[in-house]
N, C-alpha and C positions, 0 to 999 in steps of 0.2 A: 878778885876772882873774875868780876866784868872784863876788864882789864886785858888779861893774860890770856881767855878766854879768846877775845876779840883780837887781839894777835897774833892767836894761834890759827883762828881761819885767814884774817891777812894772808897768812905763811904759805896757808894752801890755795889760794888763790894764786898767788904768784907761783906755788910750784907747777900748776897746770898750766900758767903762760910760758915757763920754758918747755917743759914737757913735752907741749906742744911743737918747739922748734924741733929740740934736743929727738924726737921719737924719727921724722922727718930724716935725718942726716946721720946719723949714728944707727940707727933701729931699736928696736923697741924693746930689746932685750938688755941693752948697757943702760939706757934712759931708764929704767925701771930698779935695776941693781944701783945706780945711781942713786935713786931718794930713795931708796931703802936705805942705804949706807947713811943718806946726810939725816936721816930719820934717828938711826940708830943710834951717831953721834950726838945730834939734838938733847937726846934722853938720859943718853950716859953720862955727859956734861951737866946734863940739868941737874941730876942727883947730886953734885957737888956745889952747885949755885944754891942759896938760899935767899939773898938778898933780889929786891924787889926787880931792878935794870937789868940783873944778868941772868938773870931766870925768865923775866918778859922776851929777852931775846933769844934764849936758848928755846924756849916754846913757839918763834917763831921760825926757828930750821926746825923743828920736828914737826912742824905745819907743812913745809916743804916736802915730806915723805910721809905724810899721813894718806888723807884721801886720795894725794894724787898717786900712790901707788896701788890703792883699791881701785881707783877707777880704769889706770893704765892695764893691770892685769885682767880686768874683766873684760876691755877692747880686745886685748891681747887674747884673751880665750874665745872669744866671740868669731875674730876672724879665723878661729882653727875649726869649727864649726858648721857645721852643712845646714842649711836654712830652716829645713824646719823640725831639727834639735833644737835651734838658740835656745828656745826658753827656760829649756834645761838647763841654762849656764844660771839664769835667773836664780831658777831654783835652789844650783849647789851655791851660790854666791849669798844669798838668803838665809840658807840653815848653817853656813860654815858663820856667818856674820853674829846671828842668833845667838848660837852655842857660846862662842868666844864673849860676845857682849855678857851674857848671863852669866856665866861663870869668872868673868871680870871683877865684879863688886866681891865674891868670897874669897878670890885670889889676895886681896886688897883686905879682907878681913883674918886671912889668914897669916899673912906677912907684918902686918901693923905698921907699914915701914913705904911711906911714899918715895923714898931713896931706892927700896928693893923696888916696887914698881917700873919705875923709870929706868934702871938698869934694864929690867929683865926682856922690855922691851927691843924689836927689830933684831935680834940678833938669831933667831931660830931664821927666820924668813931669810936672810941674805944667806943664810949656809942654802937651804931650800933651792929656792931661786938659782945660785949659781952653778947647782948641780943637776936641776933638771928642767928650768926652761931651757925653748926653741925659741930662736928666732925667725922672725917671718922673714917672708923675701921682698917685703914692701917696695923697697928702693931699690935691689934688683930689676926687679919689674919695670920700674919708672926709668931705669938706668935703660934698660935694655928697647925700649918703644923712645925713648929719643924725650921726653917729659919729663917738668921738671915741675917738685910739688909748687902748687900756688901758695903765692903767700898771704898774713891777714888780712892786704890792703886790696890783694886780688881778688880773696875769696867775700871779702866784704861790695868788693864792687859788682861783683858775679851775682850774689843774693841784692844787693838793692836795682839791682838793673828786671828784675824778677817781681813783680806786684804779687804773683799768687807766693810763691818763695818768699817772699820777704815778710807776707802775713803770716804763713804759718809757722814761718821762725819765730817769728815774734810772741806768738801764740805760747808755742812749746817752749819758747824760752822763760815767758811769764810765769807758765804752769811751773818749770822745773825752781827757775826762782823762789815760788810760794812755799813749795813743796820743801826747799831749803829750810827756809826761812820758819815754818811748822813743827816740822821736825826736833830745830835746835828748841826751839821755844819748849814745845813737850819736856825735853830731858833737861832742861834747867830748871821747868816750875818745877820740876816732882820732888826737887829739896824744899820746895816753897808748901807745900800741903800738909804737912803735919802729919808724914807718915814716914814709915822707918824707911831710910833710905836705902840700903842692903835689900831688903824684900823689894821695893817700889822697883828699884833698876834692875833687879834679877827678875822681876814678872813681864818688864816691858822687853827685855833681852827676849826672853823666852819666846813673847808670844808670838815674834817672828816664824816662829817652824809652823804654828798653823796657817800663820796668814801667808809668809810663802808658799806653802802647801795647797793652798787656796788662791793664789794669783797666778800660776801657770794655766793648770786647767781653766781658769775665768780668760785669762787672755788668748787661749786658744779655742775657746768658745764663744764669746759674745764678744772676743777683741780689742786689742789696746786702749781705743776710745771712751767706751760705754765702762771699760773696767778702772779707768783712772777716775772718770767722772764716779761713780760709784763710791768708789772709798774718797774721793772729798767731799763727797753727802754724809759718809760717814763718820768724817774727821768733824765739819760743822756740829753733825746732830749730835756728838758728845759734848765738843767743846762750850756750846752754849747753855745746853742744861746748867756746865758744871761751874761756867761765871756767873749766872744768870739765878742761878736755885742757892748756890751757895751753901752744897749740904752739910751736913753735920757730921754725918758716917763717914767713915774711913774707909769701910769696905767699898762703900758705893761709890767715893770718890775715887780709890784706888782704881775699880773697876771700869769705870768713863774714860780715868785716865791712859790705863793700859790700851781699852779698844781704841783710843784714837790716836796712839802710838802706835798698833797694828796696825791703823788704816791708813795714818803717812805713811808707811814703812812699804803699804800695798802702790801706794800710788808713786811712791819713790822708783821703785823695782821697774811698775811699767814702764814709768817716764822713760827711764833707761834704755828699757827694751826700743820704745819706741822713735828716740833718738836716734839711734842706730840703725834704724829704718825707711824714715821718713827722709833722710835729705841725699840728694843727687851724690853718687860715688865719686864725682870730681871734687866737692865741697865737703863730703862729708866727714874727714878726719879733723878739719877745723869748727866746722860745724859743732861736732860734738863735743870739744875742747871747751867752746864758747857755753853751750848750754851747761856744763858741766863746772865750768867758772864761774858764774849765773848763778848754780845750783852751790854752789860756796859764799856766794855775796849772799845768796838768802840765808846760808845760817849765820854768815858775821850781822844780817842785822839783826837778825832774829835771837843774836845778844843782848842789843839794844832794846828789844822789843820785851825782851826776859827781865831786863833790870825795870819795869815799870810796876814789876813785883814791890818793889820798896814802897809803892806810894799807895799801892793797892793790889793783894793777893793774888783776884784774879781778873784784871785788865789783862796781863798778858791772855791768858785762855778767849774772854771774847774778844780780841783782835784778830786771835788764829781763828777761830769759828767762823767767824766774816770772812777773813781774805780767803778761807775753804770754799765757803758758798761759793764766793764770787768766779772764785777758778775752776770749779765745775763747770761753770754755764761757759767761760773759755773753753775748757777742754771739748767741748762740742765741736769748735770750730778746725780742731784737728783734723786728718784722714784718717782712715782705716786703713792698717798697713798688714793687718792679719791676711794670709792666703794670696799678699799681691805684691806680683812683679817689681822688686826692687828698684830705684830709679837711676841711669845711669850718669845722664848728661841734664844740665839744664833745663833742657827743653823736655824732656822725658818727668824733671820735676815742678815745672810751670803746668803738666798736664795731669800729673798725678791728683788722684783722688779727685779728679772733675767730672765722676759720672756719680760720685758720690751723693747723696742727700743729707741734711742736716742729721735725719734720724734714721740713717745708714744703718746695717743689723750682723755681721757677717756671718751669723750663727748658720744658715740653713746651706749657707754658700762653706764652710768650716765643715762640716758636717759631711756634704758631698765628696769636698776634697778625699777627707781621710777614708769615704768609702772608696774612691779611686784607688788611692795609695793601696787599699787591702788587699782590691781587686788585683791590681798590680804584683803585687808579693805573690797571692797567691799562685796567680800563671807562672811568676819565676818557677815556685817550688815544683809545680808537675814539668814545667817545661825539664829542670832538672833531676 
């Protein structure tokens, strides 16, 4: 299970390394139809594999149109998007994830049939997909201004030539790493706890609609920063009760377990948001690729990290509790990108977030805005 598990995020790793070229040259409309298709294939094959070699690698092409197709569509929607909607992508990206997740484990008890599974997979989404997404005009654009995208070696030289750039990459890239790496960990103890599996995956599915629900308004009120730190205080303060107490109860450990699946799930969504904001527009289509890559290497170890289950139930849970702490007190060292002017070039991102303070607040400054914004509306409507 480790195994195939572990090959399966390989797969998605590497689909975000072409992705990345493939989005650039093509756009982002075929690149997307693209691992959907080698996704769909991946699955439909796999239901006829049973043997150990050809099943490890048929789960490695449906690694290739797994995540990298959730995350290309949400870029994809993000740039359709006027600034301060984004978070609303957040949100529908959250509850549509949610839903699907939870209702996954009874589809799976309803069928009895890991073959039907595997089929039934990717094949709704490419009909979707090829009938009503838009393509951007990305490489039009680039076509038409005489520019030609940078590549990894350039965009890597661009950020280490950058001391403030290069830290808070590093930063948000650790964070989104952890936040990988947390997450996988979660969903693989919860067959390790001695709770019905069917119920365990169908309440951690779930709890996503409140904690989405509860991560927009938080990031447009107290702000990207203080709302990722947040939920990895709350990811620790579950995780260690629940290695550390070693309860008896089901319900109680159920319940620790689900909140601190909520709470990666809060901190995952921001990271997102915040990626997509924090780095210069000349860097940022790679940028995010890499964090997003990063944010895959954390759940492939975070298989590794799951199989120390064998030696002892719950090492994995206080390993995650820790490396939570510890990324909290990182995520301080981010900016606040809530309410502020996107960054365009370089230098606009070596300046970013430098009037900032460590315990920066953007509540009172978030607050303001949206009273402008109202004031604003409302003059439209008498002016009309």
């Amino acid at each position: 299970m480790y195994a195939t598990h572990m090959v399966f995020w390989i797969g998605s790793i590497t689909g975000f390394v072409i992705s990345g070229f493939m989005a650039d040259r093509v756009g982002r409309k075929k690149t997307l139809l693209t691992f959907i298709a080698l996704g769909g294939i991946g699955n439909s094959l796999g239901a006829f594999f049973s043997g150990f070699v050809g099943f490890t690698v048929l789960r490695f092409v449906t690694g290739l149109g797994a995540t990298t197709v959730s995350g290309a569509a949400f870029v994809l929607s993000i740039e359709f998007t006027t600034s301060h909607r984004r978070s609303l992508i957040t949100l529908i990206f959250g509850i549509t994830w949610g839903f699907l997740g939870g209702a996954l484990p009874w589809f799976g008890y309803l069928v009895q049939s890991w073959r039907i599974m595997l089929l039934s997979g990717g094949v709704g989404d490419l009909v979707l997909y090829s009938a009503c997404l838009t393509e951007t005009d990305v490489t039009g654009k680039k076509a038409s201004n005489g520019e030609k995208s940078p590549n990894f070696l350039q965009t890597t030289l661009l950020v280490a030539k950058s001391p403030r750039i290069r830290r808070l990459t590093l930063a948000i890239y650790f964070t989104g790493f952890i936040i990988g790496l947390c997450y996988n960990v979660m969903l693989l103890q919860l067959g390790r706890l001695n709770l019905n599996i069917y119920w365990a995956y169908t309440l951690a599915a779930f709890s996503g609609f409140p904690m989405t629900a509860a991560c927009v308004p938080l990031m447009d009120t107290i702000g990207r920063r203080w709302t990722i730190m947040g939920f990895l205080l709350i990811t620790a303060g579950t995780c260690l009760p629940l290695g550390l107490l070693r309860l008896e109860s089901n319900a109680l450990t159920l319940s620790l377990a689900v909140v601190s699946i909520m709470a990666v799930a809060g901190a995952y969504l921001t990271t997102n948001q915040m990626a997509l904001e924090v780095f210069p527009t000349v860097i940022r289509g790679r940028a995010v690729l890499l964090q997003k890559l990063l944010g895959e290497a954390g759940c492939l170890v975070g298989t590794q990290v799951a199989s120390l289950a064998e030696s002892n139930t719950y090492t994995p849970v206080l390993v995650m509790g820790v490396l939570a702490a510890v990324t909290a007190v990182v995520a301080l060292l981010l900016p606040e990108t809530l309410e502020q002017e996107l960054p365009q070039t370089i230098e606009d991102g070596e300046n970013f977030g430098k009037d900032q303070g460590l315990w920066f607040c953007p509540f009172s400054m978030a607050r303001r805005a949206r009273r402008d914004r109202c004031v604003s509306l409302d003059r439209c409507l008498i002016i009309d």
